[in-house]
C-alpha positions as CSV (number, residue, x, y, z in Angstrom):
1,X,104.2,11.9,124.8
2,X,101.7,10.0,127.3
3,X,98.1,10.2,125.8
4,X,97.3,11.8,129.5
5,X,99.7,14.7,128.6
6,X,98.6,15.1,125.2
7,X,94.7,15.7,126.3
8,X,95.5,18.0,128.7
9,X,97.1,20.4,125.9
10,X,94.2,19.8,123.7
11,X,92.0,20.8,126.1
12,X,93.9,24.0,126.5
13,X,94.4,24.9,122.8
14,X,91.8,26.9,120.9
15,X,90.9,26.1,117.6
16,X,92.7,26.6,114.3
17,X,95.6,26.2,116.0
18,X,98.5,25.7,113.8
19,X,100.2,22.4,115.2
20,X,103.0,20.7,114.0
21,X,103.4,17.3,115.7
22,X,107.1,17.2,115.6
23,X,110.0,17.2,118.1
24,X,113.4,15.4,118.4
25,X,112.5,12.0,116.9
26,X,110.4,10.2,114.0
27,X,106.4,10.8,114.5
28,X,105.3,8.0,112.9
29,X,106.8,6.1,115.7
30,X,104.1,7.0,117.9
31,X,101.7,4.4,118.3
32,X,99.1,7.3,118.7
33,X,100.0,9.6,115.7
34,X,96.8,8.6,113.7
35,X,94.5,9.1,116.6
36,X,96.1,12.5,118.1
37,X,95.9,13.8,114.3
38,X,92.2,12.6,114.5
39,X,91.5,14.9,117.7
40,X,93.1,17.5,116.8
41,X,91.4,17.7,113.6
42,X,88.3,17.5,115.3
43,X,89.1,20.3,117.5
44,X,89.5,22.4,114.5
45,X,93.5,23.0,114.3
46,X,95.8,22.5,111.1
47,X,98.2,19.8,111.5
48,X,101.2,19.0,109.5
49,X,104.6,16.7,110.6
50,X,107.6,16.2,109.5
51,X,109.0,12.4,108.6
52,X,112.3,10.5,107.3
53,X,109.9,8.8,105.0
54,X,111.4,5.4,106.2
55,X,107.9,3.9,107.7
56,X,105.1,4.2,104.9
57,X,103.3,1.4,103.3
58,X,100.0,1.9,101.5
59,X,97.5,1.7,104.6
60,X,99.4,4.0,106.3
61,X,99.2,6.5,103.4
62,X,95.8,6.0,103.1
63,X,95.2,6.5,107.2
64,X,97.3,9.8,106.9
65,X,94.8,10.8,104.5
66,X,91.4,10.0,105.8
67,X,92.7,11.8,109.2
68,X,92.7,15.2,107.8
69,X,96.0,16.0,108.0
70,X,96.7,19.2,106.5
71,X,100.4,18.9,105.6
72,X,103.0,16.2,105.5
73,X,107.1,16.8,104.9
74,X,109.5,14.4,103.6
75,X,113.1,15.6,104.8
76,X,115.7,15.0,101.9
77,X,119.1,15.0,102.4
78,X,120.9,15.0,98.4
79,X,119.1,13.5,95.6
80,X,121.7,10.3,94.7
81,X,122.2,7.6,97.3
82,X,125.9,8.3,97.6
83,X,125.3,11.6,99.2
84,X,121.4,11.2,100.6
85,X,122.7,7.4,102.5
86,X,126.0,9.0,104.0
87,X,123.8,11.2,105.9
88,X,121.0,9.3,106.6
89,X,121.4,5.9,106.7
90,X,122.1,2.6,103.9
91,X,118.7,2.8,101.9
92,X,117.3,5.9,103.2
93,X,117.4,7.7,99.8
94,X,115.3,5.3,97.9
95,X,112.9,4.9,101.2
96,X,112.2,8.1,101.0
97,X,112.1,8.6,97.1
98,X,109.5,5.6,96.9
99,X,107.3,7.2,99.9
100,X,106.6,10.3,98.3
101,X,106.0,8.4,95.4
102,X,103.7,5.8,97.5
103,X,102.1,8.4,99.0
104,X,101.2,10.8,96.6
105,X,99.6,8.1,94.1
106,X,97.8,7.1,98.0
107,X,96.5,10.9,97.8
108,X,95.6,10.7,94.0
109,X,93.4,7.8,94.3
110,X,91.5,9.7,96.7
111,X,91.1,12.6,94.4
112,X,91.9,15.5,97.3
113,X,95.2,17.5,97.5
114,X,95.1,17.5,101.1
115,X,97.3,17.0,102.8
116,X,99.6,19.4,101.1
117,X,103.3,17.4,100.3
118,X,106.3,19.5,101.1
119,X,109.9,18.1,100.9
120,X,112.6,19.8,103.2
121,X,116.0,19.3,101.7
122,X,119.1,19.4,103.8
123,X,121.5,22.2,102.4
124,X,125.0,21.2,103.4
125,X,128.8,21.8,101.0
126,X,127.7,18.3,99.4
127,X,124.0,18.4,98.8
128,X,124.1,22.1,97.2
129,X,125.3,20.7,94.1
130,X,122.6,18.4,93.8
131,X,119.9,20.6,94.5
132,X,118.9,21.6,91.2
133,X,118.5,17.4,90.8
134,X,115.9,17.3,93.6
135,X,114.0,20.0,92.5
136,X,113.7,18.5,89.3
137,X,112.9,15.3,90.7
138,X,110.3,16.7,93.2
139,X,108.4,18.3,90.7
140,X,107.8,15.3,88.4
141,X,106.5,13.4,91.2
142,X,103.6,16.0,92.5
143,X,105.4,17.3,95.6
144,X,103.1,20.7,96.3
145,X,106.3,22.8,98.2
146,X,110.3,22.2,98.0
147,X,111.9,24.1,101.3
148,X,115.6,24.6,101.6
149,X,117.0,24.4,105.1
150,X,120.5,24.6,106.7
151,X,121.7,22.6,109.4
152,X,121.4,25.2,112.3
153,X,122.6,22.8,115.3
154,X,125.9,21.6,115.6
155,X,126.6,19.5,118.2
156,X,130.5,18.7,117.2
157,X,132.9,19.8,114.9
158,X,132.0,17.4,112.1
159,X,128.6,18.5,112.0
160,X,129.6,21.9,112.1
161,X,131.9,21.2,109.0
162,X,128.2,20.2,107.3
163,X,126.9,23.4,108.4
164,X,126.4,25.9,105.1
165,X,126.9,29.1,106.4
166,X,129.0,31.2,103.9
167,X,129.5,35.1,103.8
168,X,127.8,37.0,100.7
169,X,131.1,37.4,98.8
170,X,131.1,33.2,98.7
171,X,127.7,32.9,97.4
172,X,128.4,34.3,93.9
173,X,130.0,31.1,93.8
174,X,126.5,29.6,94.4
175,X,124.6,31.5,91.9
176,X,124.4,29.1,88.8
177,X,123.1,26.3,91.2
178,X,120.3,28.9,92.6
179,X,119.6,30.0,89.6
180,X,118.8,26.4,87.8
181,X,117.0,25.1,91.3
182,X,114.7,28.1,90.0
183,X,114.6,26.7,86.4
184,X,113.8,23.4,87.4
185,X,110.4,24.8,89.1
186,X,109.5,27.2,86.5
187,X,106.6,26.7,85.1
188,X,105.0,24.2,87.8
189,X,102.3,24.7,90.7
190,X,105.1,23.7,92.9
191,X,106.2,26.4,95.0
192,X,109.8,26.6,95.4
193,X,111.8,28.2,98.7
194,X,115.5,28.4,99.0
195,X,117.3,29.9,101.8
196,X,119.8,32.6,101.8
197,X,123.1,30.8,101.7
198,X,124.8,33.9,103.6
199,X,123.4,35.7,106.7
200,X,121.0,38.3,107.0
201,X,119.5,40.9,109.0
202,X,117.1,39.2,111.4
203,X,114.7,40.6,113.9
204,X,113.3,37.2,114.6
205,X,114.3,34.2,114.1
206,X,112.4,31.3,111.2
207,X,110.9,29.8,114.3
208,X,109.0,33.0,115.2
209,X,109.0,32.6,119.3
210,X,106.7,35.9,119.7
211,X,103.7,33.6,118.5
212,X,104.9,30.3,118.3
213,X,105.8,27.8,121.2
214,X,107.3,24.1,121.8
215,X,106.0,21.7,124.4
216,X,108.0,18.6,125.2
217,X,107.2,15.1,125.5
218,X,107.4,15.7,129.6
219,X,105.0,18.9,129.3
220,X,108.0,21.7,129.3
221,X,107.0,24.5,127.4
222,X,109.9,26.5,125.4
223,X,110.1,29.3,122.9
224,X,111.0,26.7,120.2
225,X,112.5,23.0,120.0
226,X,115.9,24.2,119.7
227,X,116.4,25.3,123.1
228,X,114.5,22.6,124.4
229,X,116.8,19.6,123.4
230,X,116.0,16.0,125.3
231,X,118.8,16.7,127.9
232,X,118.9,17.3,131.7
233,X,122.0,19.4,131.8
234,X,124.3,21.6,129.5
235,X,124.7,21.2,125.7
236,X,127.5,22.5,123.7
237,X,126.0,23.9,120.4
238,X,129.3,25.1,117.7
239,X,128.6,28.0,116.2
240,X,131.2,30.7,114.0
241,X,133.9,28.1,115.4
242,X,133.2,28.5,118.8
243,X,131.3,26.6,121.3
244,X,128.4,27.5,123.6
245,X,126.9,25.7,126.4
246,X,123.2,26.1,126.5
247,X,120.8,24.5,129.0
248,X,117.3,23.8,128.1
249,X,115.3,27.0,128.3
250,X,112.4,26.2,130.0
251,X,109.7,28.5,131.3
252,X,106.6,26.3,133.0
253,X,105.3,22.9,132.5
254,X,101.8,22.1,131.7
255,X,101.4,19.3,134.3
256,X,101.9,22.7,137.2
257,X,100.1,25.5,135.1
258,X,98.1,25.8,131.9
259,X,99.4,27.0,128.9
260,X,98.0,30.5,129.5
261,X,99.7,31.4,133.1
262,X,103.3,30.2,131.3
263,X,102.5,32.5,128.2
264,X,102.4,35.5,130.6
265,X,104.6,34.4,132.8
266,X,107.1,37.8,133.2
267,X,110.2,35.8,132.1
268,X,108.6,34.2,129.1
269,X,107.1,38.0,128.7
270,X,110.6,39.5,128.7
271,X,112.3,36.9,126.1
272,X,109.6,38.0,123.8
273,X,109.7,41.5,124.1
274,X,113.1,41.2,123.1
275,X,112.0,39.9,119.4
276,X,109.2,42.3,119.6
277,X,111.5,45.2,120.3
278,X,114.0,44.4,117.3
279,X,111.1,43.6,115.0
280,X,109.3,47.0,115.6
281,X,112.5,48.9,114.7
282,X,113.3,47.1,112.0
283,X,110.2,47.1,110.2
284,X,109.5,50.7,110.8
285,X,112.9,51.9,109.3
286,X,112.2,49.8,106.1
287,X,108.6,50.9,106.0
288,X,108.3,53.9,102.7
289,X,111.5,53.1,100.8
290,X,111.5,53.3,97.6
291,X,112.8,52.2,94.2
292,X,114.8,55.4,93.0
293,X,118.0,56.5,93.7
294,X,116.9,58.3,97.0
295,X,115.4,55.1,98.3
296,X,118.5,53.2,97.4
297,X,120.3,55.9,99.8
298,X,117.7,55.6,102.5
299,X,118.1,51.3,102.2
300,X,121.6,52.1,102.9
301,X,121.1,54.3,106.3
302,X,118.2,51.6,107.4
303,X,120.5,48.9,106.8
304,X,123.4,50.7,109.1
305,X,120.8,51.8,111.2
306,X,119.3,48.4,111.9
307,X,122.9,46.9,112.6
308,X,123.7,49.2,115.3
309,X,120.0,48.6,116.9
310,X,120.7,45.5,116.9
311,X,124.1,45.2,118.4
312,X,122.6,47.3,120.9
313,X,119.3,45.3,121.6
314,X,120.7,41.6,121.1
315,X,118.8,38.7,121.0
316,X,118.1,36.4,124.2
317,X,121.8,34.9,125.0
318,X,120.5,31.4,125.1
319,X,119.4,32.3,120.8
320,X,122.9,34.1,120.0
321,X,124.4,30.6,119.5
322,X,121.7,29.8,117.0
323,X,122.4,30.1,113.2
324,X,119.1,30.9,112.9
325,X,118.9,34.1,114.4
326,X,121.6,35.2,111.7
327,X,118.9,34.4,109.3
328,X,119.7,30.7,108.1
């Protein structure tokens, strides 16, 4: 993103803003990272981003820190080098296991806890077994939040064979691993949050489009990064087996209108409603049930209830070949 571009979003952008300086690539790549933290600090937003942890030396720690930033996430992928490298890269697994390290002791010697250190780890059928390890691991060494997350987008069918999507009858299988991921954070201040393994009932999707947004490094504005992937045509996302083309939902571009007149644009209007529409009657038909036996009965016709809502009221098409709308 051009320093130009960049300005002309912060000037649009109120404060406490929650931004997340993140899109299809490594941030710390950007020459500007340090600085466009700065100013948005100053503006008054929150600002987190996410890194591979393979650029991090001490001054750069020690930069991150005196910025202001809020919150910084390692991505993990497996917690030995066999299974972490074969996704990532030779020597990615101890790059990243020596910048938390680095950086925490960076954050220490300041005496703050800001900015908050979260690891994402990479759930896929070969990292699962070794999530308990990373817990553990994570833990030990200060990280302040340990995320689970699934690899959504599939752009072939070997990356789809990564993809750890399994039905609820499969994740008994699961359960012991879940259950000492769990012991491995008992008793810590680090909080701990795994996904569901199987899908679930969704209104709206993890990335939340009816308050959230995604602006490119070219000034497109989309409901999320996902359906705005650094193409010019058609992309074929796998989903359930199958494979659907999706092109780049776009609905303005900040260099032509501000970031208000695309928020109400009636399209972008409509693809929200959508969300809203399913949220409201999902949330209203779990609203008052209760623990006894009668609630247990009135989960049940909810539950069917909400299924047939929803099959009527879908999502928008470009989102049905997401995983995430199912919940992952």
């Amino acid at each position: 993103m051009t320093d130009s571009l960049f300005h002309r979003i912060l000037r649009q952008i109120p404060p406490k803003t929650t931004v997340h300086l993140q899109g299809w690539g490594e941030p710390l790549l950007h020459p500007a990272t340090l600085e466009h933290i700065r100013l948005l600090k100053a503006h008054g937003c929150i600002v987190s981003f996410t890194t591979n942890g393979t650029i991090m030396d001490r001054n750069m720690a020690a930069s991150l820190v005196e910025t202001g930033l809020d919150g910084l996430t390692f991505s993990m992928a497996g917690s030995s080098t066999h299974v972490h490298d074969k996704l990532r890269g030779a020597g990615s697994f101890n790059s990243v296991r020596e910048s938390i390290r680095l950086f925490n002791a960076v954050r220490n010697q300041y005496k703050t806890s800001i900015p908050k250190v979260a690891v994402s780890y990479l759930v896929t059928p070969e990292t699962v077994r070794e999530l308990p390890a990373a817990v553990a691991w994570c833990r030990s060494r200060g990280v302040d939040a340990f995320v689970s997350v699934h690899l959504t987008q599939a752009g072939c069918r070997s990356q789809e064979e990564m993809q750890f999507l399994l039905s609820k009858d499969e994740c008994h299988h699961y359960r012991l691993i879940r259950l000492r991921s769990h012991l491995a954070a008992v008793f810590s201040k680090m909080r701990l949050e795994l996904d569901q393994f199987h899908p679930t009932l969704t209104p709206v999707c993890g990335k939340n489009p009816i308050n959230n947004l995604f602006i490119s490094v070219n000034g497109n504005v989309s409901p999320c990064v996902f359906l705005s992937p650094p193409v010019d045509r058609e992309i074929a996302w796998r989903y359930k087996g199958e494979s659907c083309l999706q092109t780049p939902v776009v609905f303005g571009n900040v260099h032509n209108a501000t970031l208000a007149e695309i928020w109400e644009q009636q399209e972008y209007h409509k693809f929200r409603t959508s969300f809203e529409i399913r949220k409201e009657f999902h949330d209203s038909k779990l609203s008052g049930i209760g623990c006894s036996l009668a609630g247990s009965a009135q989960l049940d016709a909810a539950i069917a209830a909400i299924k047939e809502f929803f099959s009527e009221n879908p999502p928008p098409g470009a989102c049905r070949c997401c995983a995430k709308i199912d919940g992952y």
